[in-house]
C-alpha positions as CSV (number, residue, x, y, z in Angstrom):
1,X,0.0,0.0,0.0
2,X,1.2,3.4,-0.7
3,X,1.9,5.5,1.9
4,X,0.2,8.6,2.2
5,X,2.8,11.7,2.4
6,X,3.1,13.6,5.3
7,X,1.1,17.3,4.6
8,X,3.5,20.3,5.8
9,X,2.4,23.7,6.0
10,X,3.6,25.7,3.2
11,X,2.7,23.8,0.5
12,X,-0.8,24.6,1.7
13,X,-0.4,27.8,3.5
14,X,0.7,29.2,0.4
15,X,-2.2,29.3,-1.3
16,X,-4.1,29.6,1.1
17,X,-3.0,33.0,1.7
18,X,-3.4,33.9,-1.7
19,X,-7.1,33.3,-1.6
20,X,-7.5,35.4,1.1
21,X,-6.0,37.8,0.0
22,X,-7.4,37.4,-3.4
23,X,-11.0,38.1,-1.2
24,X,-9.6,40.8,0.8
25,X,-8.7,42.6,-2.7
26,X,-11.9,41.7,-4.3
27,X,-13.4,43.8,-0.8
28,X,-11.3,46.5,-1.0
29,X,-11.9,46.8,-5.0
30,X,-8.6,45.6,-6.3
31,X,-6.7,48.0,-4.3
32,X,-4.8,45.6,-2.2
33,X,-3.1,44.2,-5.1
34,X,-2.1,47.4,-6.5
35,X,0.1,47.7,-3.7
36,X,1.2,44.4,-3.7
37,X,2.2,43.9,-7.5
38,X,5.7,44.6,-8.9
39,X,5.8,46.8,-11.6
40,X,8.6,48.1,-13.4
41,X,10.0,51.3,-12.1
42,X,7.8,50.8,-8.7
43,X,11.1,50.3,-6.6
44,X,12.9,53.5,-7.8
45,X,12.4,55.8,-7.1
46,X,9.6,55.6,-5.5
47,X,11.3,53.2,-2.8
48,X,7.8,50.6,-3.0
49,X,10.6,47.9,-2.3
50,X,7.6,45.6,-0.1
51,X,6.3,45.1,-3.1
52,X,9.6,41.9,-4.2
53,X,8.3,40.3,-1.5
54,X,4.8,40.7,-1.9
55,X,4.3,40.1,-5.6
56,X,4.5,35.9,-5.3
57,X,0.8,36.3,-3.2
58,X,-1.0,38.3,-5.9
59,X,-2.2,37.2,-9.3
60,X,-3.4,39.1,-12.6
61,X,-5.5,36.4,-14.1
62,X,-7.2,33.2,-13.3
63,X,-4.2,31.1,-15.2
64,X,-1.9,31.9,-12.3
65,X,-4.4,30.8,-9.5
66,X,-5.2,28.6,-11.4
67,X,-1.7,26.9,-11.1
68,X,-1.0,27.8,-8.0
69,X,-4.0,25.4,-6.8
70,X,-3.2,22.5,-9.2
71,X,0.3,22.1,-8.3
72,X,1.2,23.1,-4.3
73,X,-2.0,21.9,-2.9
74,X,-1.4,18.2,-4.6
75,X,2.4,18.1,-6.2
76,X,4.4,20.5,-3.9
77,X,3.2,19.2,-0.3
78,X,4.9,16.0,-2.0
79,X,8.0,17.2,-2.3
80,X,8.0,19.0,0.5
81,X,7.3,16.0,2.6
82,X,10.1,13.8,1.0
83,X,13.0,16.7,2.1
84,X,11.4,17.4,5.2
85,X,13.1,21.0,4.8
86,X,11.9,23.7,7.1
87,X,13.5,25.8,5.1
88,X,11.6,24.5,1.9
89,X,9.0,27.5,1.5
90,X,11.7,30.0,2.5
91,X,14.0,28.4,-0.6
92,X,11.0,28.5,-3.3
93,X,10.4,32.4,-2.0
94,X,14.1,33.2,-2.5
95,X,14.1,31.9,-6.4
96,X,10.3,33.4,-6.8
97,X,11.9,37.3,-5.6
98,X,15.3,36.5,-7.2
99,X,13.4,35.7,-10.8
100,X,11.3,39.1,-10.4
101,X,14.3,41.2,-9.9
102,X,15.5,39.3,-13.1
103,X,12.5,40.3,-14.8
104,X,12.4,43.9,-13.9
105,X,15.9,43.9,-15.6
106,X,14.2,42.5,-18.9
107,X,11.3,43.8,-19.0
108,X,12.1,47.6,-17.7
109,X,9.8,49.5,-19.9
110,X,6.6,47.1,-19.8
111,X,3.8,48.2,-18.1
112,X,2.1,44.2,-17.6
113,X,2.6,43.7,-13.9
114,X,4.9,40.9,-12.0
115,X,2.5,38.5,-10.2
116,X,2.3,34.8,-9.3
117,X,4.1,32.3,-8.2
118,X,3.7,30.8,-11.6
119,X,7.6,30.2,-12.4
120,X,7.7,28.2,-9.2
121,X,4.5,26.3,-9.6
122,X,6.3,25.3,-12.9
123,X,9.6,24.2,-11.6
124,X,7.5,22.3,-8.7
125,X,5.4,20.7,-11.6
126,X,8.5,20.1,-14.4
127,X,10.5,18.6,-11.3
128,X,7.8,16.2,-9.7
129,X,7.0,14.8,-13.0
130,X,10.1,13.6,-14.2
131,X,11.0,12.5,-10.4
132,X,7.9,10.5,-10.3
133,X,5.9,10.5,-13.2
134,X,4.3,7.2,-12.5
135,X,3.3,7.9,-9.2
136,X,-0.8,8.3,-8.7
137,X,-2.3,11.1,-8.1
138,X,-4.6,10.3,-5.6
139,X,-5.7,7.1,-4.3
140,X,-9.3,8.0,-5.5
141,X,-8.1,7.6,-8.7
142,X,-5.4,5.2,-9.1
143,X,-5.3,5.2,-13.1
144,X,-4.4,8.7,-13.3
145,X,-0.5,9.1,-12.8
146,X,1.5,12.2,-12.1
147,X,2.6,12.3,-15.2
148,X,-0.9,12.7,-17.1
149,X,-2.0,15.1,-14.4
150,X,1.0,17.3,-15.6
151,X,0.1,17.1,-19.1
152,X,-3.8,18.1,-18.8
153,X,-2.2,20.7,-15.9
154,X,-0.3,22.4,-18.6
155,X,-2.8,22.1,-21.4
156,X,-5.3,24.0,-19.9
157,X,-3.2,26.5,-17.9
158,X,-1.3,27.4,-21.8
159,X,-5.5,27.2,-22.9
160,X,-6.2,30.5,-20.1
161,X,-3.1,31.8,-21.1
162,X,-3.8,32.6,-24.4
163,X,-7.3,35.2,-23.2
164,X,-4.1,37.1,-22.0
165,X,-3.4,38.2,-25.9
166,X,-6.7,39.7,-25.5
167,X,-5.8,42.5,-22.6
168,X,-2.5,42.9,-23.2
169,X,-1.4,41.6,-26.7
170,X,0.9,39.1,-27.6
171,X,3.3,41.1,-25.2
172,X,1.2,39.5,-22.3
173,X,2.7,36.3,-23.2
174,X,6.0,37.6,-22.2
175,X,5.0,36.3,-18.7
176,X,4.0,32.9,-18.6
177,X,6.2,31.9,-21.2
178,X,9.2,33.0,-19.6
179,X,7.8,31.7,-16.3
180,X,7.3,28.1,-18.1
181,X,10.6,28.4,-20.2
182,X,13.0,29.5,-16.4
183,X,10.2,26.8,-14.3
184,X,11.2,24.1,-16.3
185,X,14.8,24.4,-17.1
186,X,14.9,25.0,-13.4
187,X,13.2,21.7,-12.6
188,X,15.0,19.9,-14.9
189,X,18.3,21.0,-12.9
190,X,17.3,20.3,-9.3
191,X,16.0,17.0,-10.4
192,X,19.8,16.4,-11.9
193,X,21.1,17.4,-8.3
194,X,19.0,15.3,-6.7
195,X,19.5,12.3,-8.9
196,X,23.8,12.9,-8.4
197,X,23.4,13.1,-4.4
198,X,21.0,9.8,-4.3
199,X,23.4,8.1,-6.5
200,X,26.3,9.3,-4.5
201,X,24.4,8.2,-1.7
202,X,23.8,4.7,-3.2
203,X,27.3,4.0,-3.7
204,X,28.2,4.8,-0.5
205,X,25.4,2.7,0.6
206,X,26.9,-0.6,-1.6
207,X,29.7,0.1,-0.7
208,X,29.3,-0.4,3.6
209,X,27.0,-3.3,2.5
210,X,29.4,-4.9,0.8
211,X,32.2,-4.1,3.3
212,X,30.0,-5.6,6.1
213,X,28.9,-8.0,4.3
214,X,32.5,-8.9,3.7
215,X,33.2,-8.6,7.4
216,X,30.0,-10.9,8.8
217,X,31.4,-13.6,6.2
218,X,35.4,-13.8,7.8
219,X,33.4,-13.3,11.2
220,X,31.2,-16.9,10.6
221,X,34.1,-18.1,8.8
222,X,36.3,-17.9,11.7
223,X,33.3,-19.0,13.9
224,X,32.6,-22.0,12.2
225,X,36.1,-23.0,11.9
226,X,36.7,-22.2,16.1
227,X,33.4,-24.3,16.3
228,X,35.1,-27.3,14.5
229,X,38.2,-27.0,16.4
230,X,36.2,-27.1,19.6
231,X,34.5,-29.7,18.7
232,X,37.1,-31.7,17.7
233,X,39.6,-31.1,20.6
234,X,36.3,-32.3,22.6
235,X,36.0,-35.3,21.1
236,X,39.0,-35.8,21.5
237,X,39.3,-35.5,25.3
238,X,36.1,-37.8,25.3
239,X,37.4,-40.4,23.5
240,X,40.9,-39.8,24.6
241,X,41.1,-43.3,26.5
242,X,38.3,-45.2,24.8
243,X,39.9,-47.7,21.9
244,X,38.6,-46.7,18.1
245,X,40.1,-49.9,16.7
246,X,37.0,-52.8,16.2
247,X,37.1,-56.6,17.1
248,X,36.6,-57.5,13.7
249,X,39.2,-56.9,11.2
250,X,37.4,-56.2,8.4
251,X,36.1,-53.3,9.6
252,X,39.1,-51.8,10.7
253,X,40.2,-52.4,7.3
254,X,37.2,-51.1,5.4
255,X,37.9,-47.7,8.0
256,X,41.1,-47.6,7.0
257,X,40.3,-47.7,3.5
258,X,38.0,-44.6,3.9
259,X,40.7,-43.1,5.9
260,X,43.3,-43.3,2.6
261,X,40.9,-42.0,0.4
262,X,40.1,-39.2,1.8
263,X,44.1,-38.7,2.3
264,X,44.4,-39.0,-1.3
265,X,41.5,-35.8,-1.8
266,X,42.4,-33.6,1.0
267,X,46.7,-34.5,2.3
268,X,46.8,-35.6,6.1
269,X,45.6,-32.1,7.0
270,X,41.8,-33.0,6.1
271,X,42.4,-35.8,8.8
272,X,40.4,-35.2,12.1
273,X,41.6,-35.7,15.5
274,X,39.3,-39.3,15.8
275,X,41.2,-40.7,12.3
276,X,44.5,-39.6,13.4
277,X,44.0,-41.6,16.8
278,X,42.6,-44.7,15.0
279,X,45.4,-45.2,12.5
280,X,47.4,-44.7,15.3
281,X,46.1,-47.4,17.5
282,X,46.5,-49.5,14.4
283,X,50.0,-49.1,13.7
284,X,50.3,-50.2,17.2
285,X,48.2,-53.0,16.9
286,X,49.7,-54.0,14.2
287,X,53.4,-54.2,15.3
């Protein structure tokens, strides 16, 4: 049975907050999210600099709450609950304000505003799916895999995307597309990373297995062979004054037979302690 992944807060607090914020804005007739969104030129010199951090909980148009609710809600709290990072959310805020000062330097003179965390929510997606693709989505419905939920994901979010042309012109693609094209190569990269420290950690892994197993093999070798000599010296005590040698000579000589055989295999080393003594006592009884 699949085990169900451990649900950690940001991955749900995320958008969360953006919801209620997105009501608070609707309340207060879209004026909370014009001092929230980073626009070009809104940092100098005017000084608005709140508004880097604040931009990742606003949104423009439905296609970025739109993947903001398909991905963290049911992809990210994944992730997030394999690493068990507390510093997870703090790490996908960092490369969210780090890519809108990127994009203030490209786009200086555009007037479309920076929201979203729709660059993240890309990387999150592109990474998940090629780390798991054939995972299942949910255990209410076990045929669809990761992987598929990804493709319809995208489909529809590029689908809202394009009502963007509308407003803005093909300009407002500048967005999404470079939110999709820096998401994904993104992704792609932290799922290399990820894939070069688990195989590093593999090896290393293999590597202590084999040594040990290595180790418990001499171990039982040597115990086996202290066993045997134990035994043996035992035996040896026991039977130290009681005669091997039979009344009836033709078993003594079909003994001795074995006992030349297995001289022949194995040298006089592969003799035990109990043959040693009877051809002993037979040489005696003999002269």
């Amino acid at each position: 049975m699949q085990k169900k992944p451990q649900i950690i807060n940001f991955s749900l607090a995320m958008p969360l907050a953006v919801v209620v914020l997105a009501l608070i804005n609707l309340l207060t007739k879209g004026y909370l999210f014009s001092q929230m969104f980073l626009l070009c030129g809104s940092l100098n010199p005017k000084g608005e600099v709140w508004r880097l951090i604040t931009f990742p909980f606003t949104f423009s148009n439905i296609s970025e709450l739109f993947l903001l609710l398909a991905v963290f809600p049911l992809i990210s709290y994944r992730i997030e609950s394999i690493f068990k990072s507390k510093f997870y959310g703090a790490f996908l805020l960092l490369i969210s304000w780090i890519f809108g000062l990127t994009m203030i330097g490209l786009f200086s003179k555009s007037t479309i505003p920076l929201t979203g965390f729709e660059m993240v929510s890309c990387m999150v997606l592109v990474f998940y799916t090629f780390y798991k693709p054939k995972e299942e989505i949910h255990r209410i419905l076990p045929n669809i895999k990761i992987w598929m939920y990804s493709v319809a994901v995208f489909s529809f979010w590029i689908a809202l995307n394009l009502f963007i042309v509308k407003r803005y012109g093909i300009v407002g693609l500048a967005l999404p597309v470079t939110s999709l094209i820096v998401g994904g190569i993104l992704g792609i990269f932290t799922l290399m990373l990820i894939k070069m420290r688990n195989n590093k950690q593999n090896k290393a892994m293999l590597a202590l297995k084999t040594a040990s197993s290595e180790h418990i093999d001499k171990f039982m070798e040597m115990a086996y062979i202290n066993e045997r000599r134990a035994a043996n010296y035992a035996n040896s005590d026991l039977e130290a004054h009681h005669s091997l040698l039979s009344d009836s000579s033709s078993e003594n000589e079909e003994i001795l037979n074995l006992i030349l055989d297995k001289i022949n295999l194995y040298g006089k080393e592969g003799l035990n302690p109990k043959e040693i003594k009877f051809l002993n006592e037979l040489s005696k009884h003999l002269d």
